[in-house]
PDB file of N, H, CA, C and O in Angstrom:
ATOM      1  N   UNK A   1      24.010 134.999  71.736  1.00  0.00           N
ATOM      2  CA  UNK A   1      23.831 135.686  72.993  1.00  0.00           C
ATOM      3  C   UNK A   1      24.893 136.778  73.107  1.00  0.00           C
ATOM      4  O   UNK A   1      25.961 136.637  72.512  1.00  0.00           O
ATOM      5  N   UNK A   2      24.586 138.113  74.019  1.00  0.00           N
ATOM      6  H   UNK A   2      23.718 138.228  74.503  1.00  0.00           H
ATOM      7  CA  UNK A   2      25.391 138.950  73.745  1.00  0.00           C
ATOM      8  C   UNK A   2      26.499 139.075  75.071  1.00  0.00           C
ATOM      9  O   UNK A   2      26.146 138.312  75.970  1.00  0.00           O
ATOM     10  N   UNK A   3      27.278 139.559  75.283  1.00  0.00           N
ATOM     11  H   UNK A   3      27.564 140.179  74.552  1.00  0.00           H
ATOM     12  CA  UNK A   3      27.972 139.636  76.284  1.00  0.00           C
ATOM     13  C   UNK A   3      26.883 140.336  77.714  1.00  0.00           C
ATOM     14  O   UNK A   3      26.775 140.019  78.898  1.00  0.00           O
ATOM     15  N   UNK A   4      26.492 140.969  77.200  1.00  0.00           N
ATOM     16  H   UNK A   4      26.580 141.226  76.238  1.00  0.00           H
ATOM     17  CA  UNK A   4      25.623 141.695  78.566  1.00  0.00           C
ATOM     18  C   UNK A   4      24.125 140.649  78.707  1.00  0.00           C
ATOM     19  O   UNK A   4      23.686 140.625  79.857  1.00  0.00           O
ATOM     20  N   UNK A   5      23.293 139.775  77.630  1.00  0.00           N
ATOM     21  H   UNK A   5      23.649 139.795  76.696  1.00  0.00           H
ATOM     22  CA  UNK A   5      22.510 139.220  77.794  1.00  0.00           C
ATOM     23  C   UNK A   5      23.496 137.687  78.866  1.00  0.00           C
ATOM     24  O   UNK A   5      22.892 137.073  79.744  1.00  0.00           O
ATOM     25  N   UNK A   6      24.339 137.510  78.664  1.00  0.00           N
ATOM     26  H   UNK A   6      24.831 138.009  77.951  1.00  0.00           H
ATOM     27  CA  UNK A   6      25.473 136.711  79.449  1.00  0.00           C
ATOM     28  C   UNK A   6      25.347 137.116  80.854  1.00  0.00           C
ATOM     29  O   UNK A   6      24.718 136.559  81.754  1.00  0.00           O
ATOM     30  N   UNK A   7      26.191 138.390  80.887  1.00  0.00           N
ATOM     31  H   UNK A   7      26.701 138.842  80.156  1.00  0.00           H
ATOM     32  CA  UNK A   7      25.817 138.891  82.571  1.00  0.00           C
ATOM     33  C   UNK A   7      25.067 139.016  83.069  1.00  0.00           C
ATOM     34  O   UNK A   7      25.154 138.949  84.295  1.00  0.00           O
ATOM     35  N   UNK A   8      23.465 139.360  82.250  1.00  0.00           N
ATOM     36  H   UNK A   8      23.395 139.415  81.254  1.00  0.00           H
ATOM     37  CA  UNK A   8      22.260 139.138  83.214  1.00  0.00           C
ATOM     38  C   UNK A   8      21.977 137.654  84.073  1.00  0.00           C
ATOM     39  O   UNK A   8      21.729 137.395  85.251  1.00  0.00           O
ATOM     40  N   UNK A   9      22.195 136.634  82.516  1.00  0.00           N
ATOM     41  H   UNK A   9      22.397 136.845  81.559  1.00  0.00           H
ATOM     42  CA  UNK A   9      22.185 135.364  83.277  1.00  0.00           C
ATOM     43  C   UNK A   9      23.246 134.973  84.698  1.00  0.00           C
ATOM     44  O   UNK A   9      22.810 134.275  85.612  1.00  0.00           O
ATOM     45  N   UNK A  10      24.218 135.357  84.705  1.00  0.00           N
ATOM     46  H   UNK A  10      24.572 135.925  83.962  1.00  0.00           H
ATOM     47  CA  UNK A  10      25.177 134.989  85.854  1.00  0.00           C
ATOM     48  C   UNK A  10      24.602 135.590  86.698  1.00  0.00           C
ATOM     49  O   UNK A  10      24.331 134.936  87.706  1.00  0.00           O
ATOM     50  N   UNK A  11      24.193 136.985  86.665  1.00  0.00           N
ATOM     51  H   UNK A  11      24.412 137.516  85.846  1.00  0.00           H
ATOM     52  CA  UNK A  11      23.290 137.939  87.982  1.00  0.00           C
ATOM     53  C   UNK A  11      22.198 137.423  88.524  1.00  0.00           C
ATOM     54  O   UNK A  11      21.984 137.478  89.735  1.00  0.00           O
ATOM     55  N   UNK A  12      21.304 136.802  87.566  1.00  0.00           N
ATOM     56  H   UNK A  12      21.478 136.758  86.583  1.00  0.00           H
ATOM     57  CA  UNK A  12      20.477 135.561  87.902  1.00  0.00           C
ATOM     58  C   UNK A  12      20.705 134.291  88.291  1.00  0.00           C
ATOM     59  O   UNK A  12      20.068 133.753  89.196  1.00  0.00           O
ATOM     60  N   UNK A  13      21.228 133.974  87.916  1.00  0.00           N
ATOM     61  H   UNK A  13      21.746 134.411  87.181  1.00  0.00           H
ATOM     62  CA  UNK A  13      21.602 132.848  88.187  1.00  0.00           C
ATOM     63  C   UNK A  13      22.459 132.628  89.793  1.00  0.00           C
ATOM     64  O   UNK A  13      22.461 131.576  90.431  1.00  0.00           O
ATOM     65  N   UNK A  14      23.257 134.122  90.265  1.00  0.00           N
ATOM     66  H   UNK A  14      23.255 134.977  89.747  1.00  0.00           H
ATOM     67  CA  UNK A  14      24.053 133.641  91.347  1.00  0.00           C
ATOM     68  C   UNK A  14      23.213 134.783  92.340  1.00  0.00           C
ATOM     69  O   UNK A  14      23.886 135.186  93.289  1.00  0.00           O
ATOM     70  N   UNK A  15      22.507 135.067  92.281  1.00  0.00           N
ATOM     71  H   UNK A  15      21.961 134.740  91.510  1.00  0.00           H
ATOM     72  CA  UNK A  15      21.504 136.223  93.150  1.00  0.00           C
ATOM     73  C   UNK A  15      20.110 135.073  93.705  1.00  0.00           C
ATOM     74  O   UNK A  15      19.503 134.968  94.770  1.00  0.00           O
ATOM     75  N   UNK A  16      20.066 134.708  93.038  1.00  0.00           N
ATOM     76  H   UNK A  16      20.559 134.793  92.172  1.00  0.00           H
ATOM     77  CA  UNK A  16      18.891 133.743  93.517  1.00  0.00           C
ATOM     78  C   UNK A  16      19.390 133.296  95.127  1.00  0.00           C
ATOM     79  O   UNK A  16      20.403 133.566  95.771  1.00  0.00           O
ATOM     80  N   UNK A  17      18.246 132.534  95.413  1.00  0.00           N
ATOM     81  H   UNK A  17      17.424 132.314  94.889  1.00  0.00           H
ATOM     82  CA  UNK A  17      18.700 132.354  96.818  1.00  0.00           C
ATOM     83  C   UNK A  17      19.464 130.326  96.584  1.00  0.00           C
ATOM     84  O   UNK A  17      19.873 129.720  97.574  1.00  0.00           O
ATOM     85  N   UNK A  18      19.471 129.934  95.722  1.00  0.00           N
ATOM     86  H   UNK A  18      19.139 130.426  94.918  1.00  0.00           H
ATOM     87  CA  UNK A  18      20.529 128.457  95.655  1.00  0.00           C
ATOM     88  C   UNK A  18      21.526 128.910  94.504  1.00  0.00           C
ATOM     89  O   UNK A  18      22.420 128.179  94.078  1.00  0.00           O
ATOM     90  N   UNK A  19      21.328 129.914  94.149  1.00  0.00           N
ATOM     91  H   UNK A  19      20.601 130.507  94.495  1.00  0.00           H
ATOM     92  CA  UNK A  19      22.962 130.643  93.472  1.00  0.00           C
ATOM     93  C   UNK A  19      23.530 130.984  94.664  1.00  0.00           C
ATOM     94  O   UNK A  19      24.609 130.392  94.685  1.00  0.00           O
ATOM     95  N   UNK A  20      23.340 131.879  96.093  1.00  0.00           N
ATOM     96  H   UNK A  20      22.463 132.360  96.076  1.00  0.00           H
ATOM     97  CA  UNK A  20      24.120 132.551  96.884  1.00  0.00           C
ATOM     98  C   UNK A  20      24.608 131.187  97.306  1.00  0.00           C
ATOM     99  O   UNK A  20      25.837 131.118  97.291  1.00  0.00           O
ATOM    100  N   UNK A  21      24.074 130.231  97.627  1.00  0.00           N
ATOM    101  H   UNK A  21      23.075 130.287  97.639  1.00  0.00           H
ATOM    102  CA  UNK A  21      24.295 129.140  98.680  1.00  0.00           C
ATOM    103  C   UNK A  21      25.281 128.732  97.517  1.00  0.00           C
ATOM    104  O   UNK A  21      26.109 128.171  98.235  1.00  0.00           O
ATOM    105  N   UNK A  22      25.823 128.598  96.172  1.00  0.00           N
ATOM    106  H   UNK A  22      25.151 129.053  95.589  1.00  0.00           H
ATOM    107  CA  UNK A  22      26.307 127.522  95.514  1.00  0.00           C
ATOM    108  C   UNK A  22      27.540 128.244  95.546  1.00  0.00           C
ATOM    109  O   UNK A  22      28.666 127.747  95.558  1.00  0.00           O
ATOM    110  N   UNK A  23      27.068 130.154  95.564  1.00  0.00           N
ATOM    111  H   UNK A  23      26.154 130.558  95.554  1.00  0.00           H
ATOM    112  CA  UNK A  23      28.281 130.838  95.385  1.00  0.00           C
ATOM    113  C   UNK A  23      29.584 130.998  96.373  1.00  0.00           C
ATOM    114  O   UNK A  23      30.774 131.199  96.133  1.00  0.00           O
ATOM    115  N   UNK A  24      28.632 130.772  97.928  1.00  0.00           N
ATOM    116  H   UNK A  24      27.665 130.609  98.123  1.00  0.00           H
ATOM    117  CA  UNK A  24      29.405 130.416  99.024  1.00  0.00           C
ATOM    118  C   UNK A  24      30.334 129.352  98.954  1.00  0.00           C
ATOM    119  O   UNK A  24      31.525 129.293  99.259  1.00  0.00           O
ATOM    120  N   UNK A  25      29.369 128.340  98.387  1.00  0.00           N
ATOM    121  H   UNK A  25      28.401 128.388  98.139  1.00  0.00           H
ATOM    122  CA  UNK A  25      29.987 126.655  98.773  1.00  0.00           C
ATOM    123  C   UNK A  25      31.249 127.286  97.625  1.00  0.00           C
ATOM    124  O   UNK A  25      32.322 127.084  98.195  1.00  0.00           O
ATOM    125  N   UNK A  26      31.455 127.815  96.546  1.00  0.00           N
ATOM    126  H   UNK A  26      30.584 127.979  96.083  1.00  0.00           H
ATOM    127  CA  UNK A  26      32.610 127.701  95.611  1.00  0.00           C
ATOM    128  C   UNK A  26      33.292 128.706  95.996  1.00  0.00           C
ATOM    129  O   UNK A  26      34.348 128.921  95.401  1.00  0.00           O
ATOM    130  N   UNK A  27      32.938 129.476  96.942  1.00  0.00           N
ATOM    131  H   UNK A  27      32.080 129.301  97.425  1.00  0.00           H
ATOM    132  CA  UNK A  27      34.312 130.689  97.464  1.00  0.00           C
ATOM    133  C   UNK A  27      35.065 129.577  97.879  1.00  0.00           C
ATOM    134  O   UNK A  27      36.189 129.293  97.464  1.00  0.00           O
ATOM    135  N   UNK A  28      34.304 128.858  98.846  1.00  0.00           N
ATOM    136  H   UNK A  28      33.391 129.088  99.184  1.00  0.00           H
ATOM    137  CA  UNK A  28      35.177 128.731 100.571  1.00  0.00           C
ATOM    138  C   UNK A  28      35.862 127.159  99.220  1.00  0.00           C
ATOM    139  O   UNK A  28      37.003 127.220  98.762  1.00  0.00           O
ATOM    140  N   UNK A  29      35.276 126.446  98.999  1.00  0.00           N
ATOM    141  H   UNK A  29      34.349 126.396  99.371  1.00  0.00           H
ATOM    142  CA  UNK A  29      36.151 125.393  98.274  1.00  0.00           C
ATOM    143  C   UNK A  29      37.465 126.047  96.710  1.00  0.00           C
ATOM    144  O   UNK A  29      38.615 125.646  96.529  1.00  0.00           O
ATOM    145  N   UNK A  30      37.079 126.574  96.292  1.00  0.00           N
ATOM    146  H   UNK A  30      36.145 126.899  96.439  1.00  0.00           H
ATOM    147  CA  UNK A  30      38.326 127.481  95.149  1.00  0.00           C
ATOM    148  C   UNK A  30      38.972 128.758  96.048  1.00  0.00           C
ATOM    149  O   UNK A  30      38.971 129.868  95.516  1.00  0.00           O
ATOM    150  N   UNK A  31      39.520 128.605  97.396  1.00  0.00           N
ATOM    151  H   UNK A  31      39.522 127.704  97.828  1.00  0.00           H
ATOM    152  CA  UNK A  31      40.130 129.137  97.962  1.00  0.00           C
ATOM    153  C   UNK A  31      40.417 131.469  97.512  1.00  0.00           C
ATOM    154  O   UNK A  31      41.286 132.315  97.301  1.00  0.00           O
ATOM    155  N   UNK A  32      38.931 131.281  97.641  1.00  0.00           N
ATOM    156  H   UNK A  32      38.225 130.594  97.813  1.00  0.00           H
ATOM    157  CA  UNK A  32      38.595 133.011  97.046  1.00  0.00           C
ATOM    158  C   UNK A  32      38.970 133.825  98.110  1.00  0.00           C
ATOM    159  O   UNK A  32      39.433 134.927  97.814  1.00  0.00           O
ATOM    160  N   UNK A  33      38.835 133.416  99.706  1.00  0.00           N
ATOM    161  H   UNK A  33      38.459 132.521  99.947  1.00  0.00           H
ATOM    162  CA  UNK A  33      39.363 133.994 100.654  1.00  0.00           C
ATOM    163  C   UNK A  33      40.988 133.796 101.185  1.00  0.00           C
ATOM    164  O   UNK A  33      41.450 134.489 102.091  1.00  0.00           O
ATOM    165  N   UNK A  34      41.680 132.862 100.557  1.00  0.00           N
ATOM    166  H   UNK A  34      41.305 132.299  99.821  1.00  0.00           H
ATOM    167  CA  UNK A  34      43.055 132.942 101.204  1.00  0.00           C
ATOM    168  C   UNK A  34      43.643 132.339  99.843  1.00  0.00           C
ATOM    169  O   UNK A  34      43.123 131.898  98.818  1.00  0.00           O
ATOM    170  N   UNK A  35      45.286 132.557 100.399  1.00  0.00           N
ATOM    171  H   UNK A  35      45.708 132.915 101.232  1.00  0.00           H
ATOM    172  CA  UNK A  35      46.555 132.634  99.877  1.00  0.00           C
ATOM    173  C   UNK A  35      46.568 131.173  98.451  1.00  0.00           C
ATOM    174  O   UNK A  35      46.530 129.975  98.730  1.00  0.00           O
ATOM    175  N   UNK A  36      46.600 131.476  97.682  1.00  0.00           N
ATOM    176  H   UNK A  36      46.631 132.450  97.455  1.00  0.00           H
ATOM    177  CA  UNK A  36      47.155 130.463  97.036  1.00  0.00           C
ATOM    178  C   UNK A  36      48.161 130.037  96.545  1.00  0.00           C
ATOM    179  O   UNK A  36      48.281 129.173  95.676  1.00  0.00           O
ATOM    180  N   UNK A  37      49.177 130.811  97.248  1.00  0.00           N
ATOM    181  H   UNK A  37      49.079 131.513  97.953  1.00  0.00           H
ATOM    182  CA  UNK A  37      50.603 130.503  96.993  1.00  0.00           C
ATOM    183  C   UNK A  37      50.822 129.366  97.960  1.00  0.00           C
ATOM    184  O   UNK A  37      50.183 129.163  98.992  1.00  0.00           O
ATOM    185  N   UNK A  38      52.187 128.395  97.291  1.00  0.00           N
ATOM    186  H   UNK A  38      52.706 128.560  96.453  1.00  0.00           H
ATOM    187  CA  UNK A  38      52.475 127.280  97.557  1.00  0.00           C
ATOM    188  C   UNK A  38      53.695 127.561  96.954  1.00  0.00           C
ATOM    189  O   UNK A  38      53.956 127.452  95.756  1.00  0.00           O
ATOM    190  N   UNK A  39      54.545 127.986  97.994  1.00  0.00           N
ATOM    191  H   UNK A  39      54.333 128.075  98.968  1.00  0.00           H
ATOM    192  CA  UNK A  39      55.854 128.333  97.539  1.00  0.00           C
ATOM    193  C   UNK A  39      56.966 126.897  97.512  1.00  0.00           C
ATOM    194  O   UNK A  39      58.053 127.101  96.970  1.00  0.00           O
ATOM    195  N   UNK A  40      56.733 125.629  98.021  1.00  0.00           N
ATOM    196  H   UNK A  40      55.850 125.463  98.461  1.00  0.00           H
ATOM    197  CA  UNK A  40      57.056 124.700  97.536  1.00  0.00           C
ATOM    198  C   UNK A  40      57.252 124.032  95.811  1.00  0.00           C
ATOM    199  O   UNK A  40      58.117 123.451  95.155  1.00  0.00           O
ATOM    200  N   UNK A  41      55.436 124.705  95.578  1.00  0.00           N
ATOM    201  H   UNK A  41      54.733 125.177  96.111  1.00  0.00           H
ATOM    202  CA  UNK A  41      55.170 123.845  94.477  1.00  0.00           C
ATOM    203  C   UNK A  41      54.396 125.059  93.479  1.00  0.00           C
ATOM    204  O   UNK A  41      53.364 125.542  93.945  1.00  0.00           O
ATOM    205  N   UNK A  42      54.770 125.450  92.415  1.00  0.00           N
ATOM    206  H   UNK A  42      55.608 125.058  92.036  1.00  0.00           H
ATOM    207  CA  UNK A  42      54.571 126.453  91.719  1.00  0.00           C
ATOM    208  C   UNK A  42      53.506 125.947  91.038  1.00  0.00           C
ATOM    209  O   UNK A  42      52.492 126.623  91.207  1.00  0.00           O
ATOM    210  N   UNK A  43      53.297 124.484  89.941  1.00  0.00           N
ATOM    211  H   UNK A  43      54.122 123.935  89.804  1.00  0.00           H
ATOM    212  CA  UNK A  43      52.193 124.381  89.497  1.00  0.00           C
ATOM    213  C   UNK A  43      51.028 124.344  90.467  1.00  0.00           C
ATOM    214  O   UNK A  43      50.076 125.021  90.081  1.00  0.00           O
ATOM    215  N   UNK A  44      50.852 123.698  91.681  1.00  0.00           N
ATOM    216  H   UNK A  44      51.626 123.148  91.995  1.00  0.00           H
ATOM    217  CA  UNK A  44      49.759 123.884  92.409  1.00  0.00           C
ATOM    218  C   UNK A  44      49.363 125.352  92.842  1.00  0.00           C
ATOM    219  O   UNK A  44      48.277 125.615  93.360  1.00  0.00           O
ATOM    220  N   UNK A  45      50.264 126.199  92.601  1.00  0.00           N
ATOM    221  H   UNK A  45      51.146 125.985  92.181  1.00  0.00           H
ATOM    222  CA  UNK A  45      50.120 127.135  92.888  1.00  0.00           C
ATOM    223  C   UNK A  45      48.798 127.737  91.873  1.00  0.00           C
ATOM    224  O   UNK A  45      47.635 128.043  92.138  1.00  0.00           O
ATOM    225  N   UNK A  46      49.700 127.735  90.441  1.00  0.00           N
ATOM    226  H   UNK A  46      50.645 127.487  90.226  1.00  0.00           H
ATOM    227  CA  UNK A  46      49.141 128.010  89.388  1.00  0.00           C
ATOM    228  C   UNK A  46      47.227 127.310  89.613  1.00  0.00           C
ATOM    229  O   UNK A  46      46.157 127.877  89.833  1.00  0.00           O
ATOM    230  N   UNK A  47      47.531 126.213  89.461  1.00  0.00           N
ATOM    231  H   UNK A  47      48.401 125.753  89.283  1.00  0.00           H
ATOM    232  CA  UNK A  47      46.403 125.460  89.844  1.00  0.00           C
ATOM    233  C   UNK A  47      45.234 126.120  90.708  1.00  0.00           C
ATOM    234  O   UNK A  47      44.015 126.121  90.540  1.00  0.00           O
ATOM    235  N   UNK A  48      45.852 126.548  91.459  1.00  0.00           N
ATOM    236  H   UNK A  48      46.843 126.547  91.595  1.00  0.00           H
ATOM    237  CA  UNK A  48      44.504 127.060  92.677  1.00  0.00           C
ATOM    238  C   UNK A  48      44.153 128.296  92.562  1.00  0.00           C
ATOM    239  O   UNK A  48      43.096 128.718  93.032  1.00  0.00           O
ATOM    240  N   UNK A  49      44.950 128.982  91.961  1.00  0.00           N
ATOM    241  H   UNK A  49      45.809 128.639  91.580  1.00  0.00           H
ATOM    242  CA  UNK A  49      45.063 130.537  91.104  1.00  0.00           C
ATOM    243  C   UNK A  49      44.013 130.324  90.036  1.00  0.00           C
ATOM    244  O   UNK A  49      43.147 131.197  89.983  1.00  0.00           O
ATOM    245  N   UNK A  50      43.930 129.301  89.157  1.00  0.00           N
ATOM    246  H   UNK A  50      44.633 128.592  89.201  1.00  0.00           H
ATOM    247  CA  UNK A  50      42.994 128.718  88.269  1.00  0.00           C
ATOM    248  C   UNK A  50      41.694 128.859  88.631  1.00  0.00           C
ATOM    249  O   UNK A  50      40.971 129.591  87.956  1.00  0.00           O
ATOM    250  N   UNK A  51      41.151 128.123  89.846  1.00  0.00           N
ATOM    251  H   UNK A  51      41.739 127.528  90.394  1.00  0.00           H
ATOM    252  CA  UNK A  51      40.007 128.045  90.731  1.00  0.00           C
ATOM    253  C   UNK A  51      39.663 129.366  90.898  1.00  0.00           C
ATOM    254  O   UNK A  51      38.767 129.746  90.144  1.00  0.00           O
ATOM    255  N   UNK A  52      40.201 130.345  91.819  1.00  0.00           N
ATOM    256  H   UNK A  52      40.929 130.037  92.432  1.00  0.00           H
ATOM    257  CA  UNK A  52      40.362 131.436  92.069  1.00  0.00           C
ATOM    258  C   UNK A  52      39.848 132.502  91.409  1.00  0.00           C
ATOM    259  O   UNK A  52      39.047 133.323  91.855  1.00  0.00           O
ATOM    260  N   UNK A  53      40.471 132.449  90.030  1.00  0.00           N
ATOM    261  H   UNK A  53      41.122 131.782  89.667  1.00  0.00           H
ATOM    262  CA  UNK A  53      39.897 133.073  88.720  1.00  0.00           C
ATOM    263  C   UNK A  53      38.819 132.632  88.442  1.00  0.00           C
ATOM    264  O   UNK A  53      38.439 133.374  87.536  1.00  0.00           O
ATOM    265  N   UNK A  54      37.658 131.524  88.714  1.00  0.00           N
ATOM    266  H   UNK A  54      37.966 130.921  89.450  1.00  0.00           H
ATOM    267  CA  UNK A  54      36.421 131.316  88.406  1.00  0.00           C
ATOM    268  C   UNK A  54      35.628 131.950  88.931  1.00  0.00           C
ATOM    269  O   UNK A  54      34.618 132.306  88.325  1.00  0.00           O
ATOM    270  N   UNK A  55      35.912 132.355  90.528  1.00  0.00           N
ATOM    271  H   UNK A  55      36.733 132.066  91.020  1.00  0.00           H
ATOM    272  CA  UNK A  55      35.284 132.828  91.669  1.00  0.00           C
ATOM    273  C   UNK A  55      35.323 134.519  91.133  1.00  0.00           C
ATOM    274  O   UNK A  55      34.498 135.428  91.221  1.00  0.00           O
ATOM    275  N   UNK A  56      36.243 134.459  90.743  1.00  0.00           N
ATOM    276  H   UNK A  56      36.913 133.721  90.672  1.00  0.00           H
ATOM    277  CA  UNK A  56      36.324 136.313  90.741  1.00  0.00           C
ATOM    278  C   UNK A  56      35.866 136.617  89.331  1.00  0.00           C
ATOM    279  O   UNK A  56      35.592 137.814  89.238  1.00  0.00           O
ATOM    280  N   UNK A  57      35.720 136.079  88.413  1.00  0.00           N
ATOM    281  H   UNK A  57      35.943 135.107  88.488  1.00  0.00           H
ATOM    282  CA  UNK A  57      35.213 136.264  86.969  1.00  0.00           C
ATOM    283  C   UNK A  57      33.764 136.334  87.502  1.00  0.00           C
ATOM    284  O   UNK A  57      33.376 137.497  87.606  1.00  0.00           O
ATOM    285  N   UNK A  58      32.533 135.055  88.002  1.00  0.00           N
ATOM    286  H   UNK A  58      32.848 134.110  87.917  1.00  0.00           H
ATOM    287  CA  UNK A  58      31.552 135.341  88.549  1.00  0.00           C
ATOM    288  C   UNK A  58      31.229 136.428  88.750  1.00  0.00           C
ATOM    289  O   UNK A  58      30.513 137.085  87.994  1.00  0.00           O
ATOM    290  N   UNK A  59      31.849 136.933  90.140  1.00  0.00           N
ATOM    291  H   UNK A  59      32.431 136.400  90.754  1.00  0.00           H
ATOM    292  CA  UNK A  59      31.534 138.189  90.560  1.00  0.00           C
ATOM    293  C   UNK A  59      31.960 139.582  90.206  1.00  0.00           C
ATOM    294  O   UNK A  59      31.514 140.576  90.778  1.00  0.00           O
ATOM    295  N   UNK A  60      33.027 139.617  89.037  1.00  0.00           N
ATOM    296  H   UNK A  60      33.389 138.809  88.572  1.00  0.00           H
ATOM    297  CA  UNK A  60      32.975 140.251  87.662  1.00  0.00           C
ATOM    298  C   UNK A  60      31.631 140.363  86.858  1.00  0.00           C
ATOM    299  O   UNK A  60      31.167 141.492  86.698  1.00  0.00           O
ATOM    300  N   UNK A  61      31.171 139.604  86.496  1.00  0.00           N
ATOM    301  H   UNK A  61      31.549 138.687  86.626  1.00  0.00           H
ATOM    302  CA  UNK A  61      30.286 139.902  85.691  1.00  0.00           C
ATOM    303  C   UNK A  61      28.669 139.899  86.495  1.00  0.00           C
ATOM    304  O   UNK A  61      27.574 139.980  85.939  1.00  0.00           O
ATOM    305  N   UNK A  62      28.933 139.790  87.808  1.00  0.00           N
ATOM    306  H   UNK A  62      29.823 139.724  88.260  1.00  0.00           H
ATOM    307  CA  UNK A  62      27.349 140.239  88.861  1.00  0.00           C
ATOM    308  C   UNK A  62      27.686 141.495  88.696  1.00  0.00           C
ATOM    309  O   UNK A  62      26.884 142.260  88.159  1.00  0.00           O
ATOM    310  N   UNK A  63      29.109 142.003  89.188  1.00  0.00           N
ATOM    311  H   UNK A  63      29.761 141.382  89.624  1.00  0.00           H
ATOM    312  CA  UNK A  63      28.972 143.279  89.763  1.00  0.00           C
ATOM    313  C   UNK A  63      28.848 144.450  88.311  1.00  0.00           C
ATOM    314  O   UNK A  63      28.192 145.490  88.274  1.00  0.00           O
ATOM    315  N   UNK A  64      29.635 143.904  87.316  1.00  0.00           N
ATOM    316  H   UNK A  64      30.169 143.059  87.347  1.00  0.00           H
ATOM    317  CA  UNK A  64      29.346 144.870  85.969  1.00  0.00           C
ATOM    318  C   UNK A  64      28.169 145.057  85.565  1.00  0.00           C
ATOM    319  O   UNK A  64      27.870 146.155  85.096  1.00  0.00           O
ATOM    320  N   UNK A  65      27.187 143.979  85.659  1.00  0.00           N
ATOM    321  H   UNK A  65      27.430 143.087  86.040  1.00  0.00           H
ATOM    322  CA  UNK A  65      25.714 143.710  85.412  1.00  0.00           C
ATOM    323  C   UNK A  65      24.967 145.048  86.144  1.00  0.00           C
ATOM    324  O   UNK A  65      24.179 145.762  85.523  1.00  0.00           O
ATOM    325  N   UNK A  66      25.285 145.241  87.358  1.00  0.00           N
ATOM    326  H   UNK A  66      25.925 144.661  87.863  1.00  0.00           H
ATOM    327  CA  UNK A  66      24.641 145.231  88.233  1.00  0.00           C
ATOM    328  C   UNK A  66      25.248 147.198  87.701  1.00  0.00           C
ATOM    329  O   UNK A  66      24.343 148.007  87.495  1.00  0.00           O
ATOM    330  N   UNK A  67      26.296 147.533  87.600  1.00  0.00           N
ATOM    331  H   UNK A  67      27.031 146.876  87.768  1.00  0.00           H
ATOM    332  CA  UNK A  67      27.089 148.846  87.413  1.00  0.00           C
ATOM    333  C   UNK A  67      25.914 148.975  86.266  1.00  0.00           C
ATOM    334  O   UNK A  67      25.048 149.844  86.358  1.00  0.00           O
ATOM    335  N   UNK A  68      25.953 148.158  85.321  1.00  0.00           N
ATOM    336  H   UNK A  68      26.657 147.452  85.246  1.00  0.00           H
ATOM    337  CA  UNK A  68      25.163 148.873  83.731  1.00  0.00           C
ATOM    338  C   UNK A  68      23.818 149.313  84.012  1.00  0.00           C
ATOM    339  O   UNK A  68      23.325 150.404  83.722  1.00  0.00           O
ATOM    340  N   UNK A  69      23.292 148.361  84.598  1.00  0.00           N
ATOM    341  H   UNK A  69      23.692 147.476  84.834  1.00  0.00           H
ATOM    342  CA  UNK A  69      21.622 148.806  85.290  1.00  0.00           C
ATOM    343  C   UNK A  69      21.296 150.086  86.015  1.00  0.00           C
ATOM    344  O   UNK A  69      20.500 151.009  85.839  1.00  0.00           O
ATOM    345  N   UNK A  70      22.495 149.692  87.156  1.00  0.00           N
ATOM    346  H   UNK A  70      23.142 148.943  87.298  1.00  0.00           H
ATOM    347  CA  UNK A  70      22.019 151.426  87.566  1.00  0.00           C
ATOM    348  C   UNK A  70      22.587 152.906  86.413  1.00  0.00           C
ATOM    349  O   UNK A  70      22.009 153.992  86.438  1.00  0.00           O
ATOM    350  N   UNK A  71      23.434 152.691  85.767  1.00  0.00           N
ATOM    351  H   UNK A  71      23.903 151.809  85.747  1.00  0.00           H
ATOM    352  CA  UNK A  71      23.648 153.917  84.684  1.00  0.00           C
ATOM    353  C   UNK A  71      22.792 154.007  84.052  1.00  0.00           C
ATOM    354  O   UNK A  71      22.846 155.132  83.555  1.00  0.00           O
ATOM    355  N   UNK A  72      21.340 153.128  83.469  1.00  0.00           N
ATOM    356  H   UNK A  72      21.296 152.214  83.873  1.00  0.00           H
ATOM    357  CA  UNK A  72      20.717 153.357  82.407  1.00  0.00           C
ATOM    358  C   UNK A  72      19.734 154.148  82.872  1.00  0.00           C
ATOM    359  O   UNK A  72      18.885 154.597  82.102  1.00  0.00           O
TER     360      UNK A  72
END
């Protein structure tokens, strides 16, 4: 599979209408809208920064998908 046959699937896959709903449920739970600093505790920090990066890779590769289509 190629890197862009990849991003179609994620564009599909999270555009659908129980991708948006799954994509919501994993913002609001991998903390995509707020702070993940934990200035107590640095690995949890790291940790939720982890999560974080799943959420935004996703919508990395919707929104690049989505950039290549309209250029062609």
């Amino acid at each position: 599979m190629t890197l862009d046959e990849l991003k179609l699937n994620y564009r599909r896959t999270f555009e659908s209408d129980d991708g948006k709903v799954v994509l919501e449920d994993l913002k609001k739970r991998c903390y995509f809208m707020q702070t993940t600093h934990q200035p107590a505790d640095p690995n949890e920090s790291a940790f939720l920064e982890g999560q974080r990066f799943v959420i935004l890779n996703i919508l990395h590769f919707i929104e690049t998908n989505k950039k290549d289509i309209s250029n062609e």
